[in-house]
MMTF fields as JSON, N, C-alpha, C and O atoms, coordinates in Angstrom:
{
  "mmtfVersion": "1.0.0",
  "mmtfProducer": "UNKNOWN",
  "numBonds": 339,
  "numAtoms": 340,
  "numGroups": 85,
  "numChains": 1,
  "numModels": 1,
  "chainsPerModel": [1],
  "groupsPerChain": [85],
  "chainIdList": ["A"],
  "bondAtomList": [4, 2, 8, 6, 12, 10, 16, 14, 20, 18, 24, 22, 28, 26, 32, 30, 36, 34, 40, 38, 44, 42, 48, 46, 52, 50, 56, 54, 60, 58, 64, 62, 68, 66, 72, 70, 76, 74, 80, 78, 84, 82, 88, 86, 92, 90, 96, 94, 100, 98, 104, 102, 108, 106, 112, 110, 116, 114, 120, 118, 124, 122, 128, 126, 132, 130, 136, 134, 140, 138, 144, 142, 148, 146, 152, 150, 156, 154, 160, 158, 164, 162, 168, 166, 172, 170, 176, 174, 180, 178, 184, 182, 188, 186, 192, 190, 196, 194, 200, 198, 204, 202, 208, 206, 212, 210, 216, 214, 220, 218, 224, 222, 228, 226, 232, 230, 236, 234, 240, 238, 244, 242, 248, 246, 252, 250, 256, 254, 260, 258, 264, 262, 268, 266, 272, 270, 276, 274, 280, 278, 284, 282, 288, 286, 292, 290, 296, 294, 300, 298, 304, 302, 308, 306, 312, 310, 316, 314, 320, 318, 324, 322, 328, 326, 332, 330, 336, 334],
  "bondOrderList": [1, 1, 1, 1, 1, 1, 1, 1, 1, 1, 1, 1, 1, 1, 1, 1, 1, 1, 1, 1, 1, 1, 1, 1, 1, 1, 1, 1, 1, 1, 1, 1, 1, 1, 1, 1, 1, 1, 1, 1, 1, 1, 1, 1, 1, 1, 1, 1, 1, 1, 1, 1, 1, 1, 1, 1, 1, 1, 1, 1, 1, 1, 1, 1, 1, 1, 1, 1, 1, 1, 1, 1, 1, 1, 1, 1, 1, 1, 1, 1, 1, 1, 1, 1],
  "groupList": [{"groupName": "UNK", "atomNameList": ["N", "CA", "C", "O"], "elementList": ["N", "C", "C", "O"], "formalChargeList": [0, 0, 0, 0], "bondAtomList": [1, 0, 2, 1, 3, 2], "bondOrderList": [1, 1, 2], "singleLetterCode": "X", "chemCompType": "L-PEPTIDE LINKING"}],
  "groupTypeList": [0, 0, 0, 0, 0, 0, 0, 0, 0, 0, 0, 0, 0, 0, 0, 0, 0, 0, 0, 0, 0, 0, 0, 0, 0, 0, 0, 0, 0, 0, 0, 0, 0, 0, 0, 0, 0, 0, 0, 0, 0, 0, 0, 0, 0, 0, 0, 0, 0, 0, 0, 0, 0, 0, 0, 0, 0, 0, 0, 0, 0, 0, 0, 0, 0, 0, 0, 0, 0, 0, 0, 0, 0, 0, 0, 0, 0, 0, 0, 0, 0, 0, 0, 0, 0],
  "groupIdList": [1, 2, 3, 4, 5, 6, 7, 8, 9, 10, 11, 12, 13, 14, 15, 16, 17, 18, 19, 20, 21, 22, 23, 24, 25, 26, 27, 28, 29, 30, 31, 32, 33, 34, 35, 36, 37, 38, 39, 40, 41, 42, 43, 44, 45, 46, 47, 48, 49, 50, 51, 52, 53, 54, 55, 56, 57, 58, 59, 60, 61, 62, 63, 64, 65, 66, 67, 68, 69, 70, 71, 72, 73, 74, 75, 76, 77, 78, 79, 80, 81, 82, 83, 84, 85],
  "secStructList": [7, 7, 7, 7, 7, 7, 7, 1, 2, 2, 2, 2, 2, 2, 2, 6, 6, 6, 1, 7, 6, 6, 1, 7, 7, 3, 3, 3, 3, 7, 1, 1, 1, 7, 3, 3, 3, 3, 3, 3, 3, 3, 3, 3, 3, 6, 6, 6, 1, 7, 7, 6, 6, 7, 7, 7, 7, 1, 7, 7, 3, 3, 3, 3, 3, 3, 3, 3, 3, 3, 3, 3, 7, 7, 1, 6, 2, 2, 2, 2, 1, 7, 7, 7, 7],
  "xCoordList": [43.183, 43.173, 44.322, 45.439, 44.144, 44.799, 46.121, 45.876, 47.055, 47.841, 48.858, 49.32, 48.853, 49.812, 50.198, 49.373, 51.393, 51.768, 52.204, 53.28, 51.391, 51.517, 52.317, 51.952, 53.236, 53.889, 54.305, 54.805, 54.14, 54.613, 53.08, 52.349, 53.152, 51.673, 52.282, 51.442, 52.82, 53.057, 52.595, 51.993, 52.731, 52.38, 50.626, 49.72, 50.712, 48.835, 48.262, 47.459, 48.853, 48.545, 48.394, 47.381, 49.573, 49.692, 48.667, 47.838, 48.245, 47.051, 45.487, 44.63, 45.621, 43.946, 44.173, 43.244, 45.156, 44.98, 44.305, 43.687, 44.389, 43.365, 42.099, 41.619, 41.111, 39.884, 39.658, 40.349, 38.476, 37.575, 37.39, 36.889, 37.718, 38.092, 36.943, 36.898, 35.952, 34.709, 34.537, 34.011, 35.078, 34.548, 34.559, 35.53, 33.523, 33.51, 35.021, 35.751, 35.216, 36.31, 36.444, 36.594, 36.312, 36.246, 37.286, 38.203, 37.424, 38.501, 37.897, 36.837, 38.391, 38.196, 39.193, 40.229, 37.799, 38.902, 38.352, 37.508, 39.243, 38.6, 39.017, 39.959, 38.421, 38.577, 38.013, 38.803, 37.236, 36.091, 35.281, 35.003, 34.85, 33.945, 34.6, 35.445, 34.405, 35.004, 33.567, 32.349, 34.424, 33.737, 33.531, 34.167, 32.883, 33.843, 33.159, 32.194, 34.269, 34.349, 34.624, 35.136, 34.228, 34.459, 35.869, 36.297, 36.249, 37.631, 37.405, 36.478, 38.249, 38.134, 38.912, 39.146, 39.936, 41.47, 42.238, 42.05, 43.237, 44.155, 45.441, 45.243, 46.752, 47.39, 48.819, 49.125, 49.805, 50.944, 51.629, 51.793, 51.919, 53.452, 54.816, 55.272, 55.372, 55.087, 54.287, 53.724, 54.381, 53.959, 52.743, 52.697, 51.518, 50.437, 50.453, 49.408, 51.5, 51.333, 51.61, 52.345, 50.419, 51.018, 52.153, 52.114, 53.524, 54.687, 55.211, 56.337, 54.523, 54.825, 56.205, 56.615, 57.251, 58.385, 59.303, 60.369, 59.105, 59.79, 60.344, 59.479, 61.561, 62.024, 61.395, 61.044, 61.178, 60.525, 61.62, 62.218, 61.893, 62.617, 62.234, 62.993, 60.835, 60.13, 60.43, 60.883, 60.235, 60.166, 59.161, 58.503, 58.657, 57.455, 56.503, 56.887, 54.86, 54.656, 53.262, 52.974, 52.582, 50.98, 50.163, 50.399, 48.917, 48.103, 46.869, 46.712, 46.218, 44.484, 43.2, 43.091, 42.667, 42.009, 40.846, 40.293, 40.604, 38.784, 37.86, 38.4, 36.398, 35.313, 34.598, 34.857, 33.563, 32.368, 32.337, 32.674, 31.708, 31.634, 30.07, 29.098, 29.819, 29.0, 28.973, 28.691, 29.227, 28.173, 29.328, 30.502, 28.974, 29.846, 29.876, 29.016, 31.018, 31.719, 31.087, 31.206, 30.084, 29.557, 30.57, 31.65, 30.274, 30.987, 31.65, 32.819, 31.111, 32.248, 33.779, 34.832, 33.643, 34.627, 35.551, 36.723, 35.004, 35.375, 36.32, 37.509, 35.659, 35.921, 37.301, 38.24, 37.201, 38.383, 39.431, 40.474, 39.428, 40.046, 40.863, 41.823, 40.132, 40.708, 40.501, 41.526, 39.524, 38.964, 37.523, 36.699, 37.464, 36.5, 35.379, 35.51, 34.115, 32.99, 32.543, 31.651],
  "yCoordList": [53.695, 54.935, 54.894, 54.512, 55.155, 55.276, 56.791, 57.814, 56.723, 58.391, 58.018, 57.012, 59.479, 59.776, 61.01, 61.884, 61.25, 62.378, 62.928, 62.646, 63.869, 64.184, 65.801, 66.566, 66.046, 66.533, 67.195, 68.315, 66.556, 67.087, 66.477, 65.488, 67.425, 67.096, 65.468, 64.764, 65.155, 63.385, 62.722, 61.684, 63.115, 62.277, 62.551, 61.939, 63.173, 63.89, 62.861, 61.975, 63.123, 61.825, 60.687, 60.058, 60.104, 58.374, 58.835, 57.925, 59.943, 59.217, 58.832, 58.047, 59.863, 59.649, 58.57, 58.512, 57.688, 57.182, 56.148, 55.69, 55.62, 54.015, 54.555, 53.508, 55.217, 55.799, 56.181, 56.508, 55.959, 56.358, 58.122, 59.079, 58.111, 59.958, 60.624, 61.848, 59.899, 60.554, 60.966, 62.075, 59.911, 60.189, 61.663, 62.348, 62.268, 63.763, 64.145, 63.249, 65.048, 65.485, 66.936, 68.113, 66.247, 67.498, 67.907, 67.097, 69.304, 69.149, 69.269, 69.895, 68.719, 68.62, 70.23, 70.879, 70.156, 71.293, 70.668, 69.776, 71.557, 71.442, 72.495, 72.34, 73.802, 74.632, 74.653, 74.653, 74.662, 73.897, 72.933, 72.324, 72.794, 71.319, 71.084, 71.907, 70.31, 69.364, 70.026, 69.963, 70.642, 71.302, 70.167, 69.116, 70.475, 70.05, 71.192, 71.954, 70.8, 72.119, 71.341, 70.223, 72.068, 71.398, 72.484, 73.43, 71.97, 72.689, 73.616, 73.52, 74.421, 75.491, 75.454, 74.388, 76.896, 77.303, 75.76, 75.018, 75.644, 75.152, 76.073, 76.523, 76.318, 77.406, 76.859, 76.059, 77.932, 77.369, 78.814, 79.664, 78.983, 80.301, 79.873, 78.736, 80.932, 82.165, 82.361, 83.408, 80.799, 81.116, 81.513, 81.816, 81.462, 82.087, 83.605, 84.244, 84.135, 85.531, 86.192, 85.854, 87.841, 88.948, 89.359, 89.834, 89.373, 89.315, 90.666, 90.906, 91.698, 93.173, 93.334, 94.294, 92.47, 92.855, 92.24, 91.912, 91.98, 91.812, 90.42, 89.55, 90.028, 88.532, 87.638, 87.941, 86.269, 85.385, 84.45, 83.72, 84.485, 84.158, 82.844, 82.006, 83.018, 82.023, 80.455, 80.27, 79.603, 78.562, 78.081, 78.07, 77.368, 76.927, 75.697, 74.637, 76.518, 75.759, 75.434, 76.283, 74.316, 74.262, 74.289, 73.925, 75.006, 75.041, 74.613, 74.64, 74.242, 73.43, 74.63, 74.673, 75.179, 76.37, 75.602, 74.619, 76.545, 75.522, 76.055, 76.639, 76.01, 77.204, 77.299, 77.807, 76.614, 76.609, 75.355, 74.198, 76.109, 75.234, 74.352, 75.08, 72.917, 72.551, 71.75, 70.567, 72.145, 71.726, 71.053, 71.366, 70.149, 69.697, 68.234, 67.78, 67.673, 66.69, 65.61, 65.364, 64.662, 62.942, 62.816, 63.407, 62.22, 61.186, 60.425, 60.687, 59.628, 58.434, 59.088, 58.452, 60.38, 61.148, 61.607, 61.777, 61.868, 62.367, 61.399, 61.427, 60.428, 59.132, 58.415, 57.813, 58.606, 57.805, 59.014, 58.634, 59.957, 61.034, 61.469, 62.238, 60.669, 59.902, 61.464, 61.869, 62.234, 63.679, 63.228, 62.418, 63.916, 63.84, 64.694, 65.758, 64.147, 65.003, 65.886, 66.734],
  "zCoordList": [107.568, 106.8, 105.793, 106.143, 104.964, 103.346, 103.464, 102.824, 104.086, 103.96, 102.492, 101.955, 102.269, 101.186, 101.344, 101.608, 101.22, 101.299, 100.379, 99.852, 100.004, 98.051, 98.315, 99.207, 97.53, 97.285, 96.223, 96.325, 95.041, 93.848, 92.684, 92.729, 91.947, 90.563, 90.385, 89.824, 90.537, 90.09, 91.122, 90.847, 92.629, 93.153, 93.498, 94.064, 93.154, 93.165, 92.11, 92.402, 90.658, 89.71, 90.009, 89.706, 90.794, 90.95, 91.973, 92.007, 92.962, 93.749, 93.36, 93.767, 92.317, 91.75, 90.717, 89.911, 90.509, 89.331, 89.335, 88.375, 90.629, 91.192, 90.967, 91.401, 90.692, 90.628, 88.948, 87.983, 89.217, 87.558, 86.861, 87.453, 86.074, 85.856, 85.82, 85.693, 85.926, 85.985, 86.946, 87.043, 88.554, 89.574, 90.127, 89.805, 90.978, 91.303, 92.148, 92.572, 92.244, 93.009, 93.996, 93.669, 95.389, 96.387, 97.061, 97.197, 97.676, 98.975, 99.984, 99.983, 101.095, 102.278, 103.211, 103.062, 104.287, 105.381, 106.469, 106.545, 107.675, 109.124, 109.779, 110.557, 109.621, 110.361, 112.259, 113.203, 112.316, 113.156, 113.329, 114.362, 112.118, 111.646, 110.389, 110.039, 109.811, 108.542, 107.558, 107.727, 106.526, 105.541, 103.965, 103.886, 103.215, 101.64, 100.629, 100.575, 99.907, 99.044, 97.428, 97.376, 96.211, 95.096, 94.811, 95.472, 93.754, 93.544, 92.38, 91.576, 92.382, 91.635, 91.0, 90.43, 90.7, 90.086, 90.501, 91.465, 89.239, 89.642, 88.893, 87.764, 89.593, 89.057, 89.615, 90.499, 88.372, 88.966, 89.355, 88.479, 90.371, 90.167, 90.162, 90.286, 90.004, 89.317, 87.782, 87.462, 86.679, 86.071, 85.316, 84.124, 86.387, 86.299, 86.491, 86.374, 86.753, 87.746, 86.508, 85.581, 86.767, 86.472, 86.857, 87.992, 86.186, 87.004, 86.715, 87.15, 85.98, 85.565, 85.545, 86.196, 84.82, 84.49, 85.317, 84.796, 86.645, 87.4, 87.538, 87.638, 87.564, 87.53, 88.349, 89.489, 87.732, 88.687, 89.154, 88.363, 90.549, 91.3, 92.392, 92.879, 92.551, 93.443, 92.976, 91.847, 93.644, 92.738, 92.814, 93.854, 91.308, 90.882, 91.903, 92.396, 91.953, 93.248, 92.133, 91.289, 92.229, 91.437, 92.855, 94.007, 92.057, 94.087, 92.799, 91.579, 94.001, 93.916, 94.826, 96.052, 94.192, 95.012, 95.314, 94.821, 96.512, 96.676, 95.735, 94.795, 95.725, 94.925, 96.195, 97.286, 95.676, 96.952, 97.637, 97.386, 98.785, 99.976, 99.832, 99.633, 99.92, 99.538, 100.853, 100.666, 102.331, 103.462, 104.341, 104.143, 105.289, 106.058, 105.306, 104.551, 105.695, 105.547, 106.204, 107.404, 104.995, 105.639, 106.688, 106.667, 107.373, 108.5, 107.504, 107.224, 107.011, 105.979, 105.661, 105.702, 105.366, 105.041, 105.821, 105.486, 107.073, 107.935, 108.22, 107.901, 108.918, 109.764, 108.678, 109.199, 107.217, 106.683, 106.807, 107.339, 106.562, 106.856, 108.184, 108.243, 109.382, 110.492, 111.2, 111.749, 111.251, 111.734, 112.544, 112.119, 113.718, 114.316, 113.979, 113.375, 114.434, 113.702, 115.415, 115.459]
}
């Protein structure tokens, strides 16, 4: 199994960079069963936020939102993912 422990938008970059930009791009869950999901929002705060005046103090985080859920998770996926089905 392939781990990376991505951390910062750079290392998210260097991970997709071995791959073709065309290729599709999902997220994975496992709440109970191993879901996949296509991605949605991608956003950063604070500076995405309606911040109505108020100082932004947080420090800057980028998130990857899911959209829809498009079924359970192939085994192939699963299984490299190192998650039981």
């Amino acid at each position: 199994m392939y781990r990376n422990d991505i951390t910062t938008v750079g290392a998210l970059i260097a991970a997709l960079d071995r791959y073709d930009p065309d290729t599709p791009v999902r997220f994975a869950t496992q709440p109970d069963h191993p879901f996949a999901h296509t991605l949605g929002h991608v956003v950063c705060t604070p500076d995405d936020t309606d911040a109505d005046g108020a100082p932004r103090t947080e420090p800057r985080v980028v998130w990857l939102g899911i959209d829809e859920q498009e079924g359970y998770l192939p085994a192939s996926a699963a299984d490299a993912l190192g998650w039981s089905r």
